[in-house]
N, CA, C and O atoms as CSV, one atom per row, in Angstrom:
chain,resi,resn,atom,element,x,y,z
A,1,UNK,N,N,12.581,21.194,-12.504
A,1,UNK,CA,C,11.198,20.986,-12.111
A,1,UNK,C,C,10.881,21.853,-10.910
A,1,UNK,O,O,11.684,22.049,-9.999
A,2,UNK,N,N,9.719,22.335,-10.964
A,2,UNK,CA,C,9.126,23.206,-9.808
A,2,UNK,C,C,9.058,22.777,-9.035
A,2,UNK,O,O,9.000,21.559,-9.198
A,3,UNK,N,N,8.998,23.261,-7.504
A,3,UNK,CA,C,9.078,22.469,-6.049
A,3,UNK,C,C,8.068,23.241,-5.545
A,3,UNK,O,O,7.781,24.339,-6.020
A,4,UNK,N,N,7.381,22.625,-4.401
A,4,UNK,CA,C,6.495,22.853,-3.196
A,4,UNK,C,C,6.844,22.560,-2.344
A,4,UNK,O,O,7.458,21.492,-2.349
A,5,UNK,N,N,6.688,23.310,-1.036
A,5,UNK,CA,C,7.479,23.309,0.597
A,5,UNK,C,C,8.964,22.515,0.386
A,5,UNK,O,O,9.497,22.103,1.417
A,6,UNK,N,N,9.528,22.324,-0.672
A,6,UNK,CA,C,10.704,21.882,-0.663
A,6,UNK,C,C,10.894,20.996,-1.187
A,6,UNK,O,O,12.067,20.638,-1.293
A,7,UNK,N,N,9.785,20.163,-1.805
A,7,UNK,CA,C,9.957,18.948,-2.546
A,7,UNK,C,C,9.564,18.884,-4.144
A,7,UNK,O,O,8.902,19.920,-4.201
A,8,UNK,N,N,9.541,18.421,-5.294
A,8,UNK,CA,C,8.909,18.045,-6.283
A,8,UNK,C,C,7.838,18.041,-6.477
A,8,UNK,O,O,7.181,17.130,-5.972
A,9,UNK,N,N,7.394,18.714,-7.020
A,9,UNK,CA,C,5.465,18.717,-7.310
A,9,UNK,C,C,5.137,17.045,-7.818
A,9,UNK,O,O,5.600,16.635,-8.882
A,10,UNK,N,N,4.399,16.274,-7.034
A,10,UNK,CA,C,4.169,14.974,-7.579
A,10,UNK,C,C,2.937,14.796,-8.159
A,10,UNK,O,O,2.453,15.858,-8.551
A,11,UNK,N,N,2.267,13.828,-8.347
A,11,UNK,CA,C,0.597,13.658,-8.821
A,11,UNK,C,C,0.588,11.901,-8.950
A,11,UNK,O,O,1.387,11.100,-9.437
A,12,UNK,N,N,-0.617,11.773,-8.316
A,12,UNK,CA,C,-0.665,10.211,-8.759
A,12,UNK,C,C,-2.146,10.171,-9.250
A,12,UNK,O,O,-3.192,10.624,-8.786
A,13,UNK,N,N,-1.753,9.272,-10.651
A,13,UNK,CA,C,-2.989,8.846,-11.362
A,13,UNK,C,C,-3.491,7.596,-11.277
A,13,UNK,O,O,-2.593,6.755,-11.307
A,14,UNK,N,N,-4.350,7.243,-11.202
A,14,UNK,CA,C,-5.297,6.202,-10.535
A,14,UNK,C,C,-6.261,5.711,-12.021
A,14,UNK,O,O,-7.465,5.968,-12.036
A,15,UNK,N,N,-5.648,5.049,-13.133
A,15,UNK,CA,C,-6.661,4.858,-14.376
A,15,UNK,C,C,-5.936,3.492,-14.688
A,15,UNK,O,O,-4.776,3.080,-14.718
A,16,UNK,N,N,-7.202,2.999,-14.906
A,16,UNK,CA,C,-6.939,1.911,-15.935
A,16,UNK,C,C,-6.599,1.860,-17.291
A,16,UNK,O,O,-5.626,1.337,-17.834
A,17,UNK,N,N,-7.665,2.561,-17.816
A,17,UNK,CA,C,-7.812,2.703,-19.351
A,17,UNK,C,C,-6.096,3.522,-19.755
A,17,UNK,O,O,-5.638,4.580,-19.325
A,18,UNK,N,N,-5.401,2.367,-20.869
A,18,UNK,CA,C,-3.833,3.245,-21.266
A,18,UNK,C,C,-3.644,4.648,-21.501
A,18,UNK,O,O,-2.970,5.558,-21.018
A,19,UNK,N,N,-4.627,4.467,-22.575
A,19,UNK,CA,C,-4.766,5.920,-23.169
A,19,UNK,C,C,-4.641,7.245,-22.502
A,19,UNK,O,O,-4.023,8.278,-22.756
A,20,UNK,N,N,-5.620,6.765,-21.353
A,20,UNK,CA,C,-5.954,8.102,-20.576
A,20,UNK,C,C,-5.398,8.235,-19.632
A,20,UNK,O,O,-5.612,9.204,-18.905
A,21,UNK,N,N,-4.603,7.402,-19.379
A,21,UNK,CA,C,-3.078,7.296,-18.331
A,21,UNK,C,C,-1.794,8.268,-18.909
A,21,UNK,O,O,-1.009,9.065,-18.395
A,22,UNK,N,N,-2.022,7.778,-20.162
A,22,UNK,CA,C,-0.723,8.796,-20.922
A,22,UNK,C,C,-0.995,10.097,-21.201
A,22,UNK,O,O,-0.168,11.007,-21.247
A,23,UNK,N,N,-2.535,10.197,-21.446
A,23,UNK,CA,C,-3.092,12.035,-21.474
A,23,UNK,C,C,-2.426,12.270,-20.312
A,23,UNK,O,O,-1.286,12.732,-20.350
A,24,UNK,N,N,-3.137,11.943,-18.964
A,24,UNK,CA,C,-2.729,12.520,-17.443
A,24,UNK,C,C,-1.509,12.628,-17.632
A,24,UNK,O,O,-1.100,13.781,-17.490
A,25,UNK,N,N,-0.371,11.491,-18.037
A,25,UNK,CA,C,0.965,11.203,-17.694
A,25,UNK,C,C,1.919,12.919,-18.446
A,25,UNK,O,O,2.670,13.642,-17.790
A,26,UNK,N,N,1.456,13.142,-20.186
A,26,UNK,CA,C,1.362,14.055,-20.388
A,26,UNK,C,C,1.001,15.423,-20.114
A,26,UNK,O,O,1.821,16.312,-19.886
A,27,UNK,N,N,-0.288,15.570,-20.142
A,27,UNK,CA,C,-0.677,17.186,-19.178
A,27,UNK,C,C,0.133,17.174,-18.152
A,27,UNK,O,O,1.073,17.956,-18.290
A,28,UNK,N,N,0.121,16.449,-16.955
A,28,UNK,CA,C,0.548,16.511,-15.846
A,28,UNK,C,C,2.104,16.734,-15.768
A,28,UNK,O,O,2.718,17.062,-14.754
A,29,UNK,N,N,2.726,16.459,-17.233
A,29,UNK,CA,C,4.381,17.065,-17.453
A,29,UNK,C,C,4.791,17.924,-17.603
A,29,UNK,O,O,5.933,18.309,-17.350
A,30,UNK,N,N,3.959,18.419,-18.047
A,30,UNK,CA,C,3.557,19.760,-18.864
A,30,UNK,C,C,3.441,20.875,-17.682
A,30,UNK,O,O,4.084,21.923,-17.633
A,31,UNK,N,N,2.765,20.553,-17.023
A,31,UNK,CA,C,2.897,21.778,-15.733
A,31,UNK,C,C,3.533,21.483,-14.510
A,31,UNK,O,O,3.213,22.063,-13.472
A,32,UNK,N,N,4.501,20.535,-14.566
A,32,UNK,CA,C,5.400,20.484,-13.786
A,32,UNK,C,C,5.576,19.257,-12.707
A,32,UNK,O,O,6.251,19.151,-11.683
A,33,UNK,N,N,4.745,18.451,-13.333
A,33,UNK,CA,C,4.626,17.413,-12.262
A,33,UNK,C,C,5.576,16.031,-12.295
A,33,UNK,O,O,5.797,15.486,-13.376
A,34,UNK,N,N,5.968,15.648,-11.398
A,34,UNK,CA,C,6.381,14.167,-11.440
A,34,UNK,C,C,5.119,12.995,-11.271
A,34,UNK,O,O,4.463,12.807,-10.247
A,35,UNK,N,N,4.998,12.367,-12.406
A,35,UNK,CA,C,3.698,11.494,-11.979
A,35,UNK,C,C,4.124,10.062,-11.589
A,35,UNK,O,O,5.240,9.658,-11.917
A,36,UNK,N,N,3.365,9.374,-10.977
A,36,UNK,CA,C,3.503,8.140,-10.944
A,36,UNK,C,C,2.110,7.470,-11.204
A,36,UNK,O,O,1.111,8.010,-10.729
A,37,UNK,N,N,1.999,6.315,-11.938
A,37,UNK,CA,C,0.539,5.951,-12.400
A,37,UNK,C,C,0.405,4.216,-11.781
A,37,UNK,O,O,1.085,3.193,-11.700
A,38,UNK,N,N,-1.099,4.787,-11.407
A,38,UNK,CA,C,-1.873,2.910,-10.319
A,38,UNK,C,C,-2.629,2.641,-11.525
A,38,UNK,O,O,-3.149,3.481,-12.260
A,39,UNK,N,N,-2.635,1.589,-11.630
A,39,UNK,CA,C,-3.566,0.962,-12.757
A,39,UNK,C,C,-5.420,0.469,-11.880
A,39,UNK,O,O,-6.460,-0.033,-12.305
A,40,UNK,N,N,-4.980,0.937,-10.654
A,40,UNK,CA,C,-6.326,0.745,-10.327
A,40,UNK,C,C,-6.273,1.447,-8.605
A,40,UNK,O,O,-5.369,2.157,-8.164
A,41,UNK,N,N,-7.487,1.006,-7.883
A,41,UNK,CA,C,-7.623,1.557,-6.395
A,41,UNK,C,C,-6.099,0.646,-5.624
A,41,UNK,O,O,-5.017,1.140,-5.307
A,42,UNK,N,N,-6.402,-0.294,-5.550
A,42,UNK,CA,C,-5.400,-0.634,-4.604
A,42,UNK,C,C,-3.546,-0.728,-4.943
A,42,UNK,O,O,-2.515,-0.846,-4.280
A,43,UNK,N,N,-3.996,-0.573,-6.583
A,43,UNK,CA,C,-2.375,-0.123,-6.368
A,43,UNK,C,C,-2.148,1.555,-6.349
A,43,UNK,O,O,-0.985,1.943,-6.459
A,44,UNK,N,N,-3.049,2.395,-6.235
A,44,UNK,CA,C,-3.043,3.365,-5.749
A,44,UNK,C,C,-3.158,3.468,-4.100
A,44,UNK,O,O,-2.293,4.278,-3.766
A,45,UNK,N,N,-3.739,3.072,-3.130
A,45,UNK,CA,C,-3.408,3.168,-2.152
A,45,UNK,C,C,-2.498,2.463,-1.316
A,45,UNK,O,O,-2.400,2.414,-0.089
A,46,UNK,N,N,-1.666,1.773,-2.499
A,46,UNK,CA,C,-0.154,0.965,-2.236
A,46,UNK,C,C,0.703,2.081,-2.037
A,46,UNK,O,O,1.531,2.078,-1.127
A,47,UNK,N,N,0.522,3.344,-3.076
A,47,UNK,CA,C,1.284,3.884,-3.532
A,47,UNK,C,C,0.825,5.465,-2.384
A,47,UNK,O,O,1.490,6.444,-2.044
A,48,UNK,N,N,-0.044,5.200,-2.206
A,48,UNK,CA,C,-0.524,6.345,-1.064
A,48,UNK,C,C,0.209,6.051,0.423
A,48,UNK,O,O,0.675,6.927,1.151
A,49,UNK,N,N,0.197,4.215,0.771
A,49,UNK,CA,C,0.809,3.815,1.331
A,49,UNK,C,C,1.992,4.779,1.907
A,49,UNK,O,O,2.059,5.539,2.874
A,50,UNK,N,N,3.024,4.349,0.723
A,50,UNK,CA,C,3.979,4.146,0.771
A,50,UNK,C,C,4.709,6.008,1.234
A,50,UNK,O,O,5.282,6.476,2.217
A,51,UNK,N,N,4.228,6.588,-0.193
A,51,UNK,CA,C,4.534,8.222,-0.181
A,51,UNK,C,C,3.090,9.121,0.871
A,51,UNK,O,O,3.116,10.299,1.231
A,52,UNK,N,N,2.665,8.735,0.975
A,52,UNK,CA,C,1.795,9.256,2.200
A,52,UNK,C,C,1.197,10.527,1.547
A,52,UNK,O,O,0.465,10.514,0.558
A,53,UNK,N,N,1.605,11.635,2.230
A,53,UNK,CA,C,0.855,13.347,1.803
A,53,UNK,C,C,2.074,13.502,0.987
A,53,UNK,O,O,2.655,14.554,1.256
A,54,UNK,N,N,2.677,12.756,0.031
A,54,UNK,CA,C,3.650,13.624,-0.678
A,54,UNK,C,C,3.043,14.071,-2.359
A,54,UNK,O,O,3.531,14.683,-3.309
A,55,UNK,N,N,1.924,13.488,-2.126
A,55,UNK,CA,C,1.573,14.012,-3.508
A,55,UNK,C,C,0.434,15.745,-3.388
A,55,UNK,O,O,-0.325,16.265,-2.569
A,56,UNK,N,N,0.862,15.980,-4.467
A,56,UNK,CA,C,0.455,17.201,-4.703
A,56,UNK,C,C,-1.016,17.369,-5.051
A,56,UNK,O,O,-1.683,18.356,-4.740
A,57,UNK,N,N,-1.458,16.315,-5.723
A,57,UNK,CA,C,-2.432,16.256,-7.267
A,57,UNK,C,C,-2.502,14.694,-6.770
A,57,UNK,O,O,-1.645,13.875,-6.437
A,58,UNK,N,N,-3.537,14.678,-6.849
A,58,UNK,CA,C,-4.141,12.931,-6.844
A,58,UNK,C,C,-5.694,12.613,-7.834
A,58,UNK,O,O,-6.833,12.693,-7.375
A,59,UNK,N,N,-5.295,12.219,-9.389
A,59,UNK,CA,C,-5.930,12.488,-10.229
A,59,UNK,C,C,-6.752,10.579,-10.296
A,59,UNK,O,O,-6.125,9.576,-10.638
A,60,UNK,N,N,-8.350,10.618,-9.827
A,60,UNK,CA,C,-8.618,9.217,-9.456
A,60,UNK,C,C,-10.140,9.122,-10.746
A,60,UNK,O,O,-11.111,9.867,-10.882
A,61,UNK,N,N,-9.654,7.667,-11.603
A,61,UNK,CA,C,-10.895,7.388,-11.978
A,61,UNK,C,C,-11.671,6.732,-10.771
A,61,UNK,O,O,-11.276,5.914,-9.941
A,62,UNK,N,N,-12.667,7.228,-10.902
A,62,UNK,CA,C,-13.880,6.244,-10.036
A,62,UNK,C,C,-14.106,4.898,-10.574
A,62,UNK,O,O,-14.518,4.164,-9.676
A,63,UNK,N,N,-13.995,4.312,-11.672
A,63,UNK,CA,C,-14.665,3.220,-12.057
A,63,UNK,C,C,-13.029,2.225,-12.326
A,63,UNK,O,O,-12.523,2.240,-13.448
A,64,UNK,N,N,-12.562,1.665,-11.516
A,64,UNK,CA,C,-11.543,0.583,-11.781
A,64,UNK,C,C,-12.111,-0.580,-11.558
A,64,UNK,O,O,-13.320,-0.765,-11.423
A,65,UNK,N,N,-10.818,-1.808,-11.491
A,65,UNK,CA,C,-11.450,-2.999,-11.386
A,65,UNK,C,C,-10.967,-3.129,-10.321
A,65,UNK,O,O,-9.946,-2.444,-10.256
A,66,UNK,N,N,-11.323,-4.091,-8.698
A,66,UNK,CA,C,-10.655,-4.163,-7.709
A,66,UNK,C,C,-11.287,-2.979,-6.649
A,66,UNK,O,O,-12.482,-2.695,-6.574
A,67,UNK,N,N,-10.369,-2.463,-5.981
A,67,UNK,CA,C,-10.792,-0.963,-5.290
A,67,UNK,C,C,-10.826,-0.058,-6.214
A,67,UNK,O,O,-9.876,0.231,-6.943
A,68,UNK,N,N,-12.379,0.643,-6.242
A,68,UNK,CA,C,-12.939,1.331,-7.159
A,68,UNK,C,C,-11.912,3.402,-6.575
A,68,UNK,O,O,-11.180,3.735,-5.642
A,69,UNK,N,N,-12.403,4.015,-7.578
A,69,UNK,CA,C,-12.578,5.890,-6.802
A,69,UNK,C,C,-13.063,5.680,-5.594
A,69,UNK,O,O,-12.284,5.571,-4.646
A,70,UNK,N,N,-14.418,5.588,-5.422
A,70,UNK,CA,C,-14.587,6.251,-3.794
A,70,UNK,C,C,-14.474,5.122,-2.711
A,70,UNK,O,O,-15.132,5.273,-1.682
A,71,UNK,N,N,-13.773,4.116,-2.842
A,71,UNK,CA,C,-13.189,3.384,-1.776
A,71,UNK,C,C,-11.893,3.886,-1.656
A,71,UNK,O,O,-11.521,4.329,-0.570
A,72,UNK,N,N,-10.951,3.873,-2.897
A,72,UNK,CA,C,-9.664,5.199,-2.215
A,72,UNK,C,C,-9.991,6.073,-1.365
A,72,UNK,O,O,-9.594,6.077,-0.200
A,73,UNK,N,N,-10.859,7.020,-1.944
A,73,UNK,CA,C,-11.146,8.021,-1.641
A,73,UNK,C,C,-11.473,8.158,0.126
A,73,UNK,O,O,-11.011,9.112,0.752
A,74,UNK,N,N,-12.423,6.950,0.893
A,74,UNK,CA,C,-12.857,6.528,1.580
A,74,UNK,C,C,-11.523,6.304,2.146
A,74,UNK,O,O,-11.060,7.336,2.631
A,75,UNK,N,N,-10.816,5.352,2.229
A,75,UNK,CA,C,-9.743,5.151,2.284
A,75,UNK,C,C,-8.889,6.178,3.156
A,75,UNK,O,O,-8.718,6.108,4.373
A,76,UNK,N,N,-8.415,7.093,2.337
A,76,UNK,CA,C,-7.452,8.626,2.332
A,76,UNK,C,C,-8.653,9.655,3.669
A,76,UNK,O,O,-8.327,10.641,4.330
A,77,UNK,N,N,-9.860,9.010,3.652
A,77,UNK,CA,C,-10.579,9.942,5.125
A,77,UNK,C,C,-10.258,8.772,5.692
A,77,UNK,O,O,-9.161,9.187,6.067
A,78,UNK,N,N,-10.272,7.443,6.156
A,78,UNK,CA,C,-10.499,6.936,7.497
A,78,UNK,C,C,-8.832,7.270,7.973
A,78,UNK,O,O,-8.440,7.058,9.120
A,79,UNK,N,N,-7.905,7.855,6.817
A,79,UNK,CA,C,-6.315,8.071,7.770
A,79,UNK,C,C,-6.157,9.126,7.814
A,79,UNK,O,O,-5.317,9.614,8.569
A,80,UNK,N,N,-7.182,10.095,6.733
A,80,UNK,CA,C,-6.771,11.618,7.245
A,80,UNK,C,C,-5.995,12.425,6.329
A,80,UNK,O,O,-5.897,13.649,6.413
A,81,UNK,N,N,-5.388,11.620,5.355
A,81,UNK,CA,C,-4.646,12.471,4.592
A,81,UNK,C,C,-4.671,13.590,3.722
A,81,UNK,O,O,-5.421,13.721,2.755
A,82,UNK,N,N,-3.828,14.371,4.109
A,82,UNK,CA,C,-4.178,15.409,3.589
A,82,UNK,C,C,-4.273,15.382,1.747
A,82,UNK,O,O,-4.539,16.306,0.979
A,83,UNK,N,N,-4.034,14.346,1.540
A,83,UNK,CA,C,-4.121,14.439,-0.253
A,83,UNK,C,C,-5.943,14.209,-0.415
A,83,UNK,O,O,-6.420,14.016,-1.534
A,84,UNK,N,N,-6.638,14.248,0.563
A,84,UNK,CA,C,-7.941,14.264,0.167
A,84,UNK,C,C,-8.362,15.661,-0.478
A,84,UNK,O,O,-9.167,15.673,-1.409
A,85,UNK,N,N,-7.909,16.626,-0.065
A,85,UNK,CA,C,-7.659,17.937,-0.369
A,85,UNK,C,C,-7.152,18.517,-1.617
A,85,UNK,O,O,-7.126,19.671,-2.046
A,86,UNK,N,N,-6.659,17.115,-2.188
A,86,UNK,CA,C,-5.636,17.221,-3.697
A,86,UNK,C,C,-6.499,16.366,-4.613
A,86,UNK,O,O,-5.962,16.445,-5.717
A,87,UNK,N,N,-7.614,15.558,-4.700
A,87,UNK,CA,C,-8.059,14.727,-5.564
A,87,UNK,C,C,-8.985,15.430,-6.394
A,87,UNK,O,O,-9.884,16.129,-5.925
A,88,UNK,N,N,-8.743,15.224,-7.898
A,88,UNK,CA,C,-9.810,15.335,-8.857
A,88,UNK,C,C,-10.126,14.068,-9.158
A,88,UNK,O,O,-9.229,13.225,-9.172
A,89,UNK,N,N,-11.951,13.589,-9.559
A,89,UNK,CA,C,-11.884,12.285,-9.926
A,89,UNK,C,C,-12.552,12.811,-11.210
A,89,UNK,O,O,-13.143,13.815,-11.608
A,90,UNK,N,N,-12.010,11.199,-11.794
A,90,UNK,CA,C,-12.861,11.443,-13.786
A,90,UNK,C,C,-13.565,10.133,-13.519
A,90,UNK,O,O,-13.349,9.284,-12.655
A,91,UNK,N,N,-14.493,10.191,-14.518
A,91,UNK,CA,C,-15.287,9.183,-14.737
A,91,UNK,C,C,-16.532,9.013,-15.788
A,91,UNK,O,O,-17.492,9.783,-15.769
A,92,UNK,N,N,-16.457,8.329,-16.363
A,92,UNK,CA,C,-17.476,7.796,-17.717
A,92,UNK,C,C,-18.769,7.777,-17.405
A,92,UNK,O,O,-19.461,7.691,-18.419
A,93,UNK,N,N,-19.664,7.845,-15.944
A,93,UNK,CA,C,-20.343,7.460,-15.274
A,93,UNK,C,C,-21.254,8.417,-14.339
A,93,UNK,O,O,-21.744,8.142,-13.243
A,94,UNK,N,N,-21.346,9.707,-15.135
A,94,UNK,CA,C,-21.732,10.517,-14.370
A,94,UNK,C,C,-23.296,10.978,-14.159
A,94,UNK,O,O,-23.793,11.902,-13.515
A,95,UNK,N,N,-23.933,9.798,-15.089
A,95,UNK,CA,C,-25.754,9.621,-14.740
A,95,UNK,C,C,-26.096,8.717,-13.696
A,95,UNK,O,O,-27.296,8.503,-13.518
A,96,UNK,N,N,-25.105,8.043,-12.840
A,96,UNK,CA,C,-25.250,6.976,-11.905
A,96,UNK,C,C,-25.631,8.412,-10.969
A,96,UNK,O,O,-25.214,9.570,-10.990
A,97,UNK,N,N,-26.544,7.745,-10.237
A,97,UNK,CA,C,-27.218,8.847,-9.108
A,97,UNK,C,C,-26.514,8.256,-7.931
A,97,UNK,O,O,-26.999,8.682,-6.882
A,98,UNK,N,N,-25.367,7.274,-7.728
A,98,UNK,CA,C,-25.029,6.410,-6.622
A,98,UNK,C,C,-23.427,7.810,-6.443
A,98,UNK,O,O,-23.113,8.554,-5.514
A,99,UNK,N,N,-22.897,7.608,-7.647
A,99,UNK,CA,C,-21.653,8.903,-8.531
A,99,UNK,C,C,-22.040,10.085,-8.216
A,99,UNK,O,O,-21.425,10.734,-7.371
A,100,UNK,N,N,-22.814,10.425,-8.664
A,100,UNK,CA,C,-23.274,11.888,-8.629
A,100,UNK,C,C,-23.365,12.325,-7.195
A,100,UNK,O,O,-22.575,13.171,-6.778
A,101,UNK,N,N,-24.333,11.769,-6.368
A,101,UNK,CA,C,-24.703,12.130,-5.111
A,101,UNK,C,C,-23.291,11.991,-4.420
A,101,UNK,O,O,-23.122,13.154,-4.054
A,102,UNK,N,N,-22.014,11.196,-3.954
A,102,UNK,CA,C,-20.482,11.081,-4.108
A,102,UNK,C,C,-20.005,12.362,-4.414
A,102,UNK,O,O,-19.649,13.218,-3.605
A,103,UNK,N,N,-20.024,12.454,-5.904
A,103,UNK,CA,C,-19.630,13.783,-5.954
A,103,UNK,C,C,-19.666,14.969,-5.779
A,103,UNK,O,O,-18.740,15.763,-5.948
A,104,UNK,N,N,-20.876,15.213,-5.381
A,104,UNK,CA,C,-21.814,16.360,-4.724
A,104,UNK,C,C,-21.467,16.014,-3.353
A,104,UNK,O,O,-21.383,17.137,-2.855
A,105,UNK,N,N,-21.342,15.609,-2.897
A,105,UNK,CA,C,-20.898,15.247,-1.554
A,105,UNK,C,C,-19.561,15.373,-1.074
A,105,UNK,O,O,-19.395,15.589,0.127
A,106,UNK,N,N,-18.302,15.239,-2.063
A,106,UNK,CA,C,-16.999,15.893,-1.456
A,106,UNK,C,C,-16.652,16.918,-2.347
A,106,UNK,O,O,-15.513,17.372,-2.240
A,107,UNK,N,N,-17.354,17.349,-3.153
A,107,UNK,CA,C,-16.968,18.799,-3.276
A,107,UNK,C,C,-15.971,19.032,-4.054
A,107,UNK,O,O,-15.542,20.183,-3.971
A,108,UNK,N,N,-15.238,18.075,-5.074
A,108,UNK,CA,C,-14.011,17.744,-5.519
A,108,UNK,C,C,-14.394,17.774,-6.866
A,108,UNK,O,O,-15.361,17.205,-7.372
A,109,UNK,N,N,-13.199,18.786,-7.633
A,109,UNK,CA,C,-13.093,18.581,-8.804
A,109,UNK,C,C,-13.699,16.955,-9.472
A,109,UNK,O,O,-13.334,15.888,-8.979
A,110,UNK,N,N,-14.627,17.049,-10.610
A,110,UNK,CA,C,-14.179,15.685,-11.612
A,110,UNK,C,C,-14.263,16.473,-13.192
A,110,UNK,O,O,-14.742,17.537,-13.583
A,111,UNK,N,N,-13.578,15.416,-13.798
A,111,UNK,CA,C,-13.423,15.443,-15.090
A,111,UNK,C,C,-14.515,14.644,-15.864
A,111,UNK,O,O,-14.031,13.550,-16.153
A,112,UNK,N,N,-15.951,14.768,-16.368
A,112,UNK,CA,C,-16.446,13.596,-17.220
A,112,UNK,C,C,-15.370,13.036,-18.656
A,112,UNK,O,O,-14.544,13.641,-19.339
A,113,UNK,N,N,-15.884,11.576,-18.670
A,113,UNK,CA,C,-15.159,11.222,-19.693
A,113,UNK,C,C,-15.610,11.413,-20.562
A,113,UNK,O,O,-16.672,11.950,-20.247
A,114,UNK,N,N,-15.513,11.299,-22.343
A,114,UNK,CA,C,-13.833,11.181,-22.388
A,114,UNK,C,C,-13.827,12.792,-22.001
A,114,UNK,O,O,-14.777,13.568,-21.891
A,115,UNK,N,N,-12.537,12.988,-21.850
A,115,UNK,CA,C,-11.984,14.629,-21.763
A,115,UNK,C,C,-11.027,14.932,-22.984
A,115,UNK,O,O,-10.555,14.220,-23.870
A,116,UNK,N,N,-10.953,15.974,-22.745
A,116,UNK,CA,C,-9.762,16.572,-23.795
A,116,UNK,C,C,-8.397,17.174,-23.286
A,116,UNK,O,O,-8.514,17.033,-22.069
A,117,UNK,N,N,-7.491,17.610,-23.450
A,117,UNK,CA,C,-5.967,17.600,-22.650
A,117,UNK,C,C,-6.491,19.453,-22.416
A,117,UNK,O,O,-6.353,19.961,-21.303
A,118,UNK,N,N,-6.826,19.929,-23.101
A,118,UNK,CA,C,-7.288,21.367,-22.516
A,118,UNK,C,C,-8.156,21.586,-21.131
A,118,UNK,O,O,-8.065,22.463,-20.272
A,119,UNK,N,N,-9.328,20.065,-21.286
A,119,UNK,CA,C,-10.303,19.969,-20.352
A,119,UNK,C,C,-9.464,19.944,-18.779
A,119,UNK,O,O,-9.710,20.596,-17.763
A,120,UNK,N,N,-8.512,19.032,-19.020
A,120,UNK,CA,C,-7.699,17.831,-18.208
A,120,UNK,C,C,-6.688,19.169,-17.581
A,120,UNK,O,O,-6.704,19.379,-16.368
A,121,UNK,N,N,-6.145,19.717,-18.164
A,121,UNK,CA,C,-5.100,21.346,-17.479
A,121,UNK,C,C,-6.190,22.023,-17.060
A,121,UNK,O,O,-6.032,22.743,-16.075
A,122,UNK,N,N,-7.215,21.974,-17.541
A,122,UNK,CA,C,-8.295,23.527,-16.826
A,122,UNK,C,C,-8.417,22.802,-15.292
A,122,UNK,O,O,-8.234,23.571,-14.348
A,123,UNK,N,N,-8.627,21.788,-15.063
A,123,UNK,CA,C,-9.275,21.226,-14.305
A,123,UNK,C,C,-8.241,21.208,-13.369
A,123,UNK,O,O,-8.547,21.529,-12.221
A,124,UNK,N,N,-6.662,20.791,-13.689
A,124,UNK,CA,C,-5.647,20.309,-12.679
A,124,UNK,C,C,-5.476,22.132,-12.433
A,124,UNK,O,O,-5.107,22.461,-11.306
A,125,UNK,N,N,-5.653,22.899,-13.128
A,125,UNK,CA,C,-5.408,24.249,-12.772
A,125,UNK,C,C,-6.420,24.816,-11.716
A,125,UNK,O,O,-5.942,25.655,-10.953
A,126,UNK,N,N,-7.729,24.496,-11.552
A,126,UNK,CA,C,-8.490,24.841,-10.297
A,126,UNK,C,C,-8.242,24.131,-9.356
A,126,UNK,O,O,-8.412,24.621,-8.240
A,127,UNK,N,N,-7.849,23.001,-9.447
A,127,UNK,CA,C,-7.860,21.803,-8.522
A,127,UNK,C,C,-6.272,22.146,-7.845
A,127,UNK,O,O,-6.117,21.566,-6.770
A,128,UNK,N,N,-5.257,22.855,-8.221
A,128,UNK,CA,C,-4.318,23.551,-7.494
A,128,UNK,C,C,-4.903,24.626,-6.929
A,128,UNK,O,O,-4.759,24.777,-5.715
A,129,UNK,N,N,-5.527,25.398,-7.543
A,129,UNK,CA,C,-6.046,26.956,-6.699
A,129,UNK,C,C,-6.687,26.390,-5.719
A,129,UNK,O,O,-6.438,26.890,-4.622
A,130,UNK,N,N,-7.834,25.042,-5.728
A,130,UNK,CA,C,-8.632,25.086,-4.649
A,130,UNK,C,C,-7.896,24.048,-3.309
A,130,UNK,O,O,-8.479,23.695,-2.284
A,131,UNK,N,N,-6.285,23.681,-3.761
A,131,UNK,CA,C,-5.664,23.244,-3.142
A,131,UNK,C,C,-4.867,24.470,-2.303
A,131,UNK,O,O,-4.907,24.696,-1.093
A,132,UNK,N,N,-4.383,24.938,-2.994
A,132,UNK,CA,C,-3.772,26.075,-2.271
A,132,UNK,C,C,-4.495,27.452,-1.191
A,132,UNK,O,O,-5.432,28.221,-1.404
A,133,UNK,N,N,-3.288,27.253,0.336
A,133,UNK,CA,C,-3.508,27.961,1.076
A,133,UNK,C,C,-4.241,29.175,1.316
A,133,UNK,O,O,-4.214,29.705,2.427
């Protein structure tokens, strides 16, 4: 597996829905990643917790049950982390003007749903370029 500054390229996915846990879980193997998957916001920022800036790729639906996308998201600015810099979000929900204006606002890759596994690599492929130095 490919490494960055010395470690494992990681990615954490943040979805509820199975299906589209195992697309991410897939693509995201595919180009080299170690994933680990939150079934929602707060067991994603359990998991942000815990591994801090070690993820590479932080792939977040906005719409969970519990802590939603942009309360992570919110979240990862009130500590600073640099994986704010690494997030693409997807979401089913992209006529909500509450979403939209959010997303226009950090500037961050999203994926509308559903996607396709071509959609899902194009996307983790800019979302590294616009990660990188």
């Amino acid at each position: 597996m490919a490494k960055v500054n010395g470690h494992k390229k990681r990615s954490l996915v943040v979805e509820d829905e199975p299906s589209i846990a195992r697309m991410c879980l897939r693509a995201l193997g595919t180009e080299g990643f170690e994933v680990d998957i939150a079934v929602d916001g707060k067991a994603g920022q359990a998991r942000l917790c815990n591994d801090g800036d070690m993820y590479d790729l932080c792939l977040i639906d906005i719409r969970t049950p519990g802590m939603n996308g942009i309360e992570l998201y919110q979240y990862l600015e009130e500590i600073g982390s640099e994986t704010i810099n690494r997030v693409i979000f997807t979401t089913g929900d992209v006529v909500n003007d509450e979403i939209k204006t959010f997303l226009e606002e950090t500037g961050r890759p999203f994926l509308p749903k559903p996607f396709t596994l071509d959609e899902l690599r194009s996307v983790i492929k800019m979302a590294r370029a616009l990660a990188s130095p």
